[in-house]
N, C-alpha and C positions, 0 to 999 in steps of 0.2 A: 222816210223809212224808220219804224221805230228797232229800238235795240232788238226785240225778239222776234223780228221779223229779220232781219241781218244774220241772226244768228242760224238761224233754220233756212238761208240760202248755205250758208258755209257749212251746215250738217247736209245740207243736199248735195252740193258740188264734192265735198269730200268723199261722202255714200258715190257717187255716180264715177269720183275720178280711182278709189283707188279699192272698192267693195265690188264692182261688178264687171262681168267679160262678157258687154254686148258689143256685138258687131253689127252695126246701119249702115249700111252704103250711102254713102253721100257725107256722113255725121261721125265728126269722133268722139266719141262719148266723153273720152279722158280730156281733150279741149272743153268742151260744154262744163265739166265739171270744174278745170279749172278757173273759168270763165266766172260760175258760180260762187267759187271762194273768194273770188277776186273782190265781184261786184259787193257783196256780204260784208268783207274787211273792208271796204271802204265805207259801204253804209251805216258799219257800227261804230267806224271813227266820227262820221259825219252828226251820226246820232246821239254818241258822246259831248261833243263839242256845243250840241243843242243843247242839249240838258244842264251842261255847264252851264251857257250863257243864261237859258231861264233859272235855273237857281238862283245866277247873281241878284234877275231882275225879280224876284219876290220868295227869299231864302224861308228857309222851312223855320228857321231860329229866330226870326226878324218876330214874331209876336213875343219871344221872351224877353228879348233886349228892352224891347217896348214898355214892356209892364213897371211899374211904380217898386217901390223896393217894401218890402211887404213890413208890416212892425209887427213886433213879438208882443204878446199879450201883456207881459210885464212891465214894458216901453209904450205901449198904448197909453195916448193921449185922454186924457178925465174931463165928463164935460160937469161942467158947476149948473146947478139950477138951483136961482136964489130966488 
């Protein structure tokens, strides 16, 4: 479950537990709703903690570290041609 799929169970479960006065026989709507914030807050922690790990394992910063340390034009290296 990604983050903004998480988050649009808990705008629905919230909308359903505390935005509307339907009555279903059989169905409490404000259970279902909570139900839906529930499932949501866990999926966006779950989705969290994904994201963490795949950052570690190839971070957005790791091509800068990488790169060589760049020389200033007036520290540039002269080549000789005798």
């Amino acid at each position: 479950m990604t983050i903004g799929g998480s988050l649009l169970l808990v705008a629905i479960g919230a909308i359903l537990r505390y935005a509307t006065n339907l009555h279903v026989k059989g169905i409490d709507i404000d259970t279902v709703g909570l139900i839906l914030m529930i499932v949501g807050a866990i999926g966006f922690v779950v989705a969290l903690i994904y994201e963490v790990v795949a950052l570690g394992e190839r971070s957005r910063y790791s091509k800068y570290w990488a790169r060589e340390r760049t020389v200033a034009p007036d520290e540039a290296p002269t080549r000789r041609y005798e």
